[in-house]
Biopython code that builds the backbone (N, CA, C, O; Angstrom):
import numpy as np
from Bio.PDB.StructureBuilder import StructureBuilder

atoms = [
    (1, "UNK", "N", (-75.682, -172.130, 174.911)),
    (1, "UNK", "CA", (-76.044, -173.028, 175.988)),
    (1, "UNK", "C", (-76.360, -172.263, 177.269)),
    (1, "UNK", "O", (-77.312, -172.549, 177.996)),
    (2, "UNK", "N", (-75.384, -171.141, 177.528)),
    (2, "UNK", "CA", (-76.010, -170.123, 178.563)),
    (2, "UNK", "C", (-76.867, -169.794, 179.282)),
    (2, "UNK", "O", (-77.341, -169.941, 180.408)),
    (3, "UNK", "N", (-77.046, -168.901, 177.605)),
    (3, "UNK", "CA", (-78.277, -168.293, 177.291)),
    (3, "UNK", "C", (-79.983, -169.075, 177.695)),
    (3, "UNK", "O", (-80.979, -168.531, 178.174)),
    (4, "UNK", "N", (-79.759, -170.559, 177.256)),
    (4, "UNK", "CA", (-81.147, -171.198, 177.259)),
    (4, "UNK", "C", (-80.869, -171.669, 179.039)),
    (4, "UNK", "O", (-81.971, -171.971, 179.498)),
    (5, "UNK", "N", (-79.891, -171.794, 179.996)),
    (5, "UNK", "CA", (-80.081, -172.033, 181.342)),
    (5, "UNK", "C", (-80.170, -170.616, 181.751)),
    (5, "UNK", "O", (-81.090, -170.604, 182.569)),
    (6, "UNK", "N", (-79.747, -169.511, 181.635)),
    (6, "UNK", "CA", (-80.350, -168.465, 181.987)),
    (6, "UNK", "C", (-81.689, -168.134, 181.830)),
    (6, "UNK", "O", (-81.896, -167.111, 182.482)),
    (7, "UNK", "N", (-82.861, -168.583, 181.177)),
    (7, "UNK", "CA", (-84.112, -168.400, 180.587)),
    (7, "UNK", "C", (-84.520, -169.234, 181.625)),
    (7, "UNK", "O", (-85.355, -168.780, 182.407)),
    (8, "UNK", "N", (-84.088, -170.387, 181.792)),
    (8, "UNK", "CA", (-84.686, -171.556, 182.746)),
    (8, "UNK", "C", (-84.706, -171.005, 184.068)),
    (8, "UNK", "O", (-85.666, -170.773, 184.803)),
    (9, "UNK", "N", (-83.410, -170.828, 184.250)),
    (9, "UNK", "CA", (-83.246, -170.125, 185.864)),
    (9, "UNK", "C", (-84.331, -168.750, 185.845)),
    (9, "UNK", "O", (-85.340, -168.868, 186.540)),
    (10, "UNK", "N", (-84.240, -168.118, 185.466)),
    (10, "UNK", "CA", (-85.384, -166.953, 185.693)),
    (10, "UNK", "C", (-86.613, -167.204, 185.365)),
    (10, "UNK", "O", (-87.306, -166.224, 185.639)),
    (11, "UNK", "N", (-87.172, -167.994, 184.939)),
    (11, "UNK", "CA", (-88.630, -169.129, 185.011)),
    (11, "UNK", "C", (-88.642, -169.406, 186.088)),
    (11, "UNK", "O", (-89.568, -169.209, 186.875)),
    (12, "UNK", "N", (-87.470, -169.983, 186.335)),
    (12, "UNK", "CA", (-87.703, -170.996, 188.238)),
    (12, "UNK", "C", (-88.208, -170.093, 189.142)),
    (12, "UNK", "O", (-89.221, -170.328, 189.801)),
    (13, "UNK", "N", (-87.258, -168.569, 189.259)),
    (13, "UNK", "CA", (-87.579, -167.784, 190.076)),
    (13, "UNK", "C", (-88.779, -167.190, 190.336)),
    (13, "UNK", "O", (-89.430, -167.025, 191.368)),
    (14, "UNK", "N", (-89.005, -166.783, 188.714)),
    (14, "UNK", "CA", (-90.546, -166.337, 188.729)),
    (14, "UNK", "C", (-91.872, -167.224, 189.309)),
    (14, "UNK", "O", (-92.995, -166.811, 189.596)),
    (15, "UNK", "N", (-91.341, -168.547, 189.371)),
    (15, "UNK", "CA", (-92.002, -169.217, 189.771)),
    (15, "UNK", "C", (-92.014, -169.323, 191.715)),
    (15, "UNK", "O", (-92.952, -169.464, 192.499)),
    (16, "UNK", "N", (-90.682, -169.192, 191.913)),
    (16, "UNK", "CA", (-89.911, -169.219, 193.174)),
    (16, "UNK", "C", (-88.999, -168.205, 194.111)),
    (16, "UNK", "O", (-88.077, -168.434, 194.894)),
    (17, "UNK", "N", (-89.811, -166.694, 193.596)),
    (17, "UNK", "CA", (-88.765, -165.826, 193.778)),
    (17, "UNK", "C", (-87.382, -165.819, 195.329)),
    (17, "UNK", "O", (-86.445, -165.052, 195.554)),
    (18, "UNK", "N", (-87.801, -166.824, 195.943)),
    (18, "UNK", "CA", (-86.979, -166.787, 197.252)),
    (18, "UNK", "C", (-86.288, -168.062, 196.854)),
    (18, "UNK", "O", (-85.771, -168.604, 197.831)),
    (19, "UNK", "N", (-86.147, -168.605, 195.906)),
    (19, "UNK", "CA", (-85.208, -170.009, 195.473)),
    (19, "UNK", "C", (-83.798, -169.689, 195.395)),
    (19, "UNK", "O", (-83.178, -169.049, 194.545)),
    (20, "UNK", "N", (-83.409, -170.277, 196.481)),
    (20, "UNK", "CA", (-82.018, -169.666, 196.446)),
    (20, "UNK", "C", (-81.271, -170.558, 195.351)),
    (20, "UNK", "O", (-80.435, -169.962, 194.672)),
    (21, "UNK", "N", (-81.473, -171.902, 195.102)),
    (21, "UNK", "CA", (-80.806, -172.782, 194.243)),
    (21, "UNK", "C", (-80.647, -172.020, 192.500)),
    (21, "UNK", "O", (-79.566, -171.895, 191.925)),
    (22, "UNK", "N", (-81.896, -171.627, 191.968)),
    (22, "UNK", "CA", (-82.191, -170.730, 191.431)),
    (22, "UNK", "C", (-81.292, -169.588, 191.047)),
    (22, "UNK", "O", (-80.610, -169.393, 190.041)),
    (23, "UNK", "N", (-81.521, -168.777, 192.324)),
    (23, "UNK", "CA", (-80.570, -167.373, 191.971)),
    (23, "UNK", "C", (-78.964, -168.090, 192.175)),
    (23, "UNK", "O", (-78.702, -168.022, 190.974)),
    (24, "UNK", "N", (-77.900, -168.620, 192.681)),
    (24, "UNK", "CA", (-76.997, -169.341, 192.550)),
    (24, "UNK", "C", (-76.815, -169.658, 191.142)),
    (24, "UNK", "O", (-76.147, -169.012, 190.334)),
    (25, "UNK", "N", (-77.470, -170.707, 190.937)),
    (25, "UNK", "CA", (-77.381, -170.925, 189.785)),
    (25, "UNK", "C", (-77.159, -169.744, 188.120)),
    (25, "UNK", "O", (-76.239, -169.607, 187.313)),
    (26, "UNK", "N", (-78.187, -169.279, 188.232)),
    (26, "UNK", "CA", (-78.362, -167.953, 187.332)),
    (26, "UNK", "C", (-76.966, -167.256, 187.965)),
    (26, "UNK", "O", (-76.132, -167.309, 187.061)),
    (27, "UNK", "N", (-76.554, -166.814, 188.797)),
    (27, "UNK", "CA", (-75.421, -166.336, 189.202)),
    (27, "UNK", "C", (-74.164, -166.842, 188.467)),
    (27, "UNK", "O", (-73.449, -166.180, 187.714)),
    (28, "UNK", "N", (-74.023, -168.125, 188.817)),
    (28, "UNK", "CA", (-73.174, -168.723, 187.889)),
    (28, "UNK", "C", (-72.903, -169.167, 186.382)),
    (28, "UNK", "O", (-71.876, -169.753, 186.038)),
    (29, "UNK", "N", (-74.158, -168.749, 185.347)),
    (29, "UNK", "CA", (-74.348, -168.749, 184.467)),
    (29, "UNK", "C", (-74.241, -167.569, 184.032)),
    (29, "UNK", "O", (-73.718, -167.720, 182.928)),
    (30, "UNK", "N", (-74.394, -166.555, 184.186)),
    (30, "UNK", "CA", (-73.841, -164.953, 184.196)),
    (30, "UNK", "C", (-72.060, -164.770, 184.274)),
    (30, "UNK", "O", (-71.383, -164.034, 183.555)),
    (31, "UNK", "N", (-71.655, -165.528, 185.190)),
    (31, "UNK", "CA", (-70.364, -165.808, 185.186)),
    (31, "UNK", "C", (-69.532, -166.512, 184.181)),
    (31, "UNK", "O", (-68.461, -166.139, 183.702)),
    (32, "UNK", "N", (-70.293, -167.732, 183.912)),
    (32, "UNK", "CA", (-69.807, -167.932, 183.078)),
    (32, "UNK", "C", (-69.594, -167.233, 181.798)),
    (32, "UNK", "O", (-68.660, -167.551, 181.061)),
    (33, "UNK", "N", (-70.424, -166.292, 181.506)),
    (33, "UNK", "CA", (-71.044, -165.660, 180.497)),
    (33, "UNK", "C", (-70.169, -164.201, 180.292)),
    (33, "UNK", "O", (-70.189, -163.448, 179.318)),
    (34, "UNK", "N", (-69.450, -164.090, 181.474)),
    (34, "UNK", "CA", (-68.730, -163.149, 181.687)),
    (34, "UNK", "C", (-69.402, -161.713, 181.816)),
    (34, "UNK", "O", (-68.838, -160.682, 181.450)),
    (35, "UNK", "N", (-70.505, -161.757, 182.303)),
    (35, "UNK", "CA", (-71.712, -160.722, 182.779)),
    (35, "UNK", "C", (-71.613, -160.786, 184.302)),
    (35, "UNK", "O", (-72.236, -161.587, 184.999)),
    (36, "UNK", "N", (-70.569, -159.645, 184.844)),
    (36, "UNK", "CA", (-69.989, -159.886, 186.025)),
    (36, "UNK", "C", (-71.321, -159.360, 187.082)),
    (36, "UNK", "O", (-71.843, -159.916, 188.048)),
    (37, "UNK", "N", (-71.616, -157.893, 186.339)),
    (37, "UNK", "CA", (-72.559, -157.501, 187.428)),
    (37, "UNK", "C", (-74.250, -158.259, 187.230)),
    (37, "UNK", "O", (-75.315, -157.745, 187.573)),
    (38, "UNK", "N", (-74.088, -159.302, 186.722)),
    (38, "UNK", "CA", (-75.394, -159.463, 186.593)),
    (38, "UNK", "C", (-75.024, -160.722, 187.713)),
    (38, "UNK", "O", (-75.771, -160.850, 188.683)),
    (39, "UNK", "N", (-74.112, -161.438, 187.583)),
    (39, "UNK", "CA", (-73.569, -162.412, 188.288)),
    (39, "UNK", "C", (-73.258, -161.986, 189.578)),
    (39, "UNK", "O", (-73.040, -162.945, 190.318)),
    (40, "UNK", "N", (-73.128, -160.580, 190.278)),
    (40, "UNK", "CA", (-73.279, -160.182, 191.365)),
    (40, "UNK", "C", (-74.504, -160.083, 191.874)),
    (40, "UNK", "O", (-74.882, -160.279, 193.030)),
    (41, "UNK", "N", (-75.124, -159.750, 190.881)),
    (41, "UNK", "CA", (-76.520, -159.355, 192.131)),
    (41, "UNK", "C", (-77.593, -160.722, 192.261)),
    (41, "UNK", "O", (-78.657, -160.707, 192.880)),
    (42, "UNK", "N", (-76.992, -161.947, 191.477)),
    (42, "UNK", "CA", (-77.513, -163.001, 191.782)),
    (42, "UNK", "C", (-76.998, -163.519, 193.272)),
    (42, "UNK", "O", (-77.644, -163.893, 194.251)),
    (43, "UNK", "N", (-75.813, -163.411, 193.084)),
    (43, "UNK", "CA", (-75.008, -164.292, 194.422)),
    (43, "UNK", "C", (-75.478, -162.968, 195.440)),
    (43, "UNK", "O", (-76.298, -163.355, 196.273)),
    (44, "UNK", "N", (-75.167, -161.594, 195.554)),
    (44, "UNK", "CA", (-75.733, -161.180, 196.384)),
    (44, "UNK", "C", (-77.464, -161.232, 196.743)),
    (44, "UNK", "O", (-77.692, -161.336, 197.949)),
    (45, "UNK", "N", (-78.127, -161.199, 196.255)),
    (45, "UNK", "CA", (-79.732, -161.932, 196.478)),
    (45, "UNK", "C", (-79.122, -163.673, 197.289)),
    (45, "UNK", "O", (-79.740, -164.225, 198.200)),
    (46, "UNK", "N", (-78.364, -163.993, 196.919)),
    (46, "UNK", "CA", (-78.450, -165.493, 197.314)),
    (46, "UNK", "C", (-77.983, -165.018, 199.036)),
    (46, "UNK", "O", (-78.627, -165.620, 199.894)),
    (47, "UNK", "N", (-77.280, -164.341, 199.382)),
    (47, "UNK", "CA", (-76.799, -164.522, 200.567)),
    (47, "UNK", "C", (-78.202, -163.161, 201.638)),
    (47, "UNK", "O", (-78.284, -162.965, 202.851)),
    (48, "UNK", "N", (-78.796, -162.716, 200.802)),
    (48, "UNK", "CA", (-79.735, -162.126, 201.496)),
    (48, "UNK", "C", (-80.972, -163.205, 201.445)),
    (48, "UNK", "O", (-81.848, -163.274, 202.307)),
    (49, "UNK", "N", (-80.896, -163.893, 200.474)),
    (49, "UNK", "CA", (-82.054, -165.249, 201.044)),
    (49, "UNK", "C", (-81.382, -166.188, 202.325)),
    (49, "UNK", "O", (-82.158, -166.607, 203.184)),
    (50, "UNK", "N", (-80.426, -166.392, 202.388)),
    (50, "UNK", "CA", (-79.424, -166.834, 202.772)),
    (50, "UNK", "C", (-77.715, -166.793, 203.110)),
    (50, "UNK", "O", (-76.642, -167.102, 202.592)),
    (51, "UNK", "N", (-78.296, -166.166, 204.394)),
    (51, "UNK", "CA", (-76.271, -165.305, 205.026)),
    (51, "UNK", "C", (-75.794, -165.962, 205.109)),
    (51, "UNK", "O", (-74.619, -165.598, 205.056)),
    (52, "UNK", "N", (-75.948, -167.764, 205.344)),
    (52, "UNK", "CA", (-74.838, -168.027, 205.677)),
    (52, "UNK", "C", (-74.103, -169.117, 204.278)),
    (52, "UNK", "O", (-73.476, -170.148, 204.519)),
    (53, "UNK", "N", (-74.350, -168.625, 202.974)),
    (53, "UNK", "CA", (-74.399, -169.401, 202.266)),
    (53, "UNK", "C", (-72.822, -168.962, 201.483)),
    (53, "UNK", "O", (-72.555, -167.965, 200.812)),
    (54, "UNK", "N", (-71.734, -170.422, 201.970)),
    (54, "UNK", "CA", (-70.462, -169.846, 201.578)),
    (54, "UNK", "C", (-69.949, -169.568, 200.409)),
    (54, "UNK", "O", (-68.988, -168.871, 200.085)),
    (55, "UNK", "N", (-70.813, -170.288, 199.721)),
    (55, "UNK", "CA", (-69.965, -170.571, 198.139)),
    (55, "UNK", "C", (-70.650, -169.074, 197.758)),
    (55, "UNK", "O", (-69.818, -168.167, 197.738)),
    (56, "UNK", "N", (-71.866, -168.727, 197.489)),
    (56, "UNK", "CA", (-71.742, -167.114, 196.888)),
    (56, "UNK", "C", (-71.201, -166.222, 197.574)),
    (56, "UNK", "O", (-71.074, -165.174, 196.940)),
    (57, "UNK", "N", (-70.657, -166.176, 199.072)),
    (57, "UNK", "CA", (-69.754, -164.915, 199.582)),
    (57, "UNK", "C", (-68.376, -165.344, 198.801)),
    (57, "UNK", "O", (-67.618, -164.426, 198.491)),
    (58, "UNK", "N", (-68.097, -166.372, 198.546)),
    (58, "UNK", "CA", (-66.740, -166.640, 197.843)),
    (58, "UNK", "C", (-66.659, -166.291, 196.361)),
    (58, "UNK", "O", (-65.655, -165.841, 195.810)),
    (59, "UNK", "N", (-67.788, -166.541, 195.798)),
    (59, "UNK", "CA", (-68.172, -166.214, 194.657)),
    (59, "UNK", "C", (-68.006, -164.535, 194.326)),
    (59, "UNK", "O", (-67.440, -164.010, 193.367)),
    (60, "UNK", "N", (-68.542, -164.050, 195.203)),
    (60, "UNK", "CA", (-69.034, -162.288, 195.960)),
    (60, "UNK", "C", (-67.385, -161.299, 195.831)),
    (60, "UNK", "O", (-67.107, -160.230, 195.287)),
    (61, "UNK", "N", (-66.621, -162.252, 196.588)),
    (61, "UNK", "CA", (-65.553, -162.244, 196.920)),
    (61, "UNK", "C", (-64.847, -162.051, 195.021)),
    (61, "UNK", "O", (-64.721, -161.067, 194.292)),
    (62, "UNK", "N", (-64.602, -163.233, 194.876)),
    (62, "UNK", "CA", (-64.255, -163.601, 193.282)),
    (62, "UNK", "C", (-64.256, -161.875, 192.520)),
    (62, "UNK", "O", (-63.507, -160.953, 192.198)),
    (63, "UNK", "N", (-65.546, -162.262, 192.545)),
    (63, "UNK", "CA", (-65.985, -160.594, 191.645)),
    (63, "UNK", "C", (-65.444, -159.404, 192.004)),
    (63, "UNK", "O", (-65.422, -158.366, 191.343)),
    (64, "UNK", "N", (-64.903, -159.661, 193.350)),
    (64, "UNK", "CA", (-64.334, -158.026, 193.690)),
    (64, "UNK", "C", (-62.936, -158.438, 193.745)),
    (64, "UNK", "O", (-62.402, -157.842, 194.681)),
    (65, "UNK", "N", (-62.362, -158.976, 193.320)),
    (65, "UNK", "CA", (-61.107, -159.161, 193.106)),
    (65, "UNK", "C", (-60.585, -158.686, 191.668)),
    (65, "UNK", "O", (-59.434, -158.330, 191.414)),
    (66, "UNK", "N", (-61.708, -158.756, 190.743)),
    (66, "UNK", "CA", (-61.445, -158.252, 189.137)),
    (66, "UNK", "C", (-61.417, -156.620, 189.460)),
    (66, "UNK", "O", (-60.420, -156.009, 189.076)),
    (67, "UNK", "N", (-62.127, -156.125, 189.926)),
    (67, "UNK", "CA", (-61.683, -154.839, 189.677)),
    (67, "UNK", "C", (-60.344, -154.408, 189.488)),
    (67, "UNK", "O", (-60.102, -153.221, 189.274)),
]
sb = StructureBuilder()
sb.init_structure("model")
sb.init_model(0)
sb.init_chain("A")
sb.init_seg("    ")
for serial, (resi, resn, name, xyz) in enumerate(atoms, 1):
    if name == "N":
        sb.init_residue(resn, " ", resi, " ")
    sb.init_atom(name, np.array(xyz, "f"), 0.0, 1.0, " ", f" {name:<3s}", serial, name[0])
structure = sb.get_structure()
């Protein structure tokens, strides 16, 4: 199930590369997926489309807590 919203989300982008809903999303589907660094550099892209966007610095956050 992932797998086929990960395919979707990176369609969107390609379509939308500054879609922040998009990279979020794909972010969190990586997560779920337990693909930590792929799930980082979504949420980080999300807060360089958008700094002030809380839920991926928390998200951001999340990920550096596993180390």
């Amino acid at each position: 199930m992932m797998d086929k919203a990960i395919v979707q989300f990176r369609a969107a982008i390609r379509l939308r590369p500054l879609g922040e809903k998009a990279h979020f999303n794909l972010g969190l589907s990586y997560l779920a997926k337990g693909e930590y660094g792929q799930a980082r550099k979504e949420f980080e892209t999300v807060q360089v489309i958008n700094p002030g966007n809380y839920e991926a610095g928390r998200f951001l956050e999340y990920l550096s807590s596993l180390k």
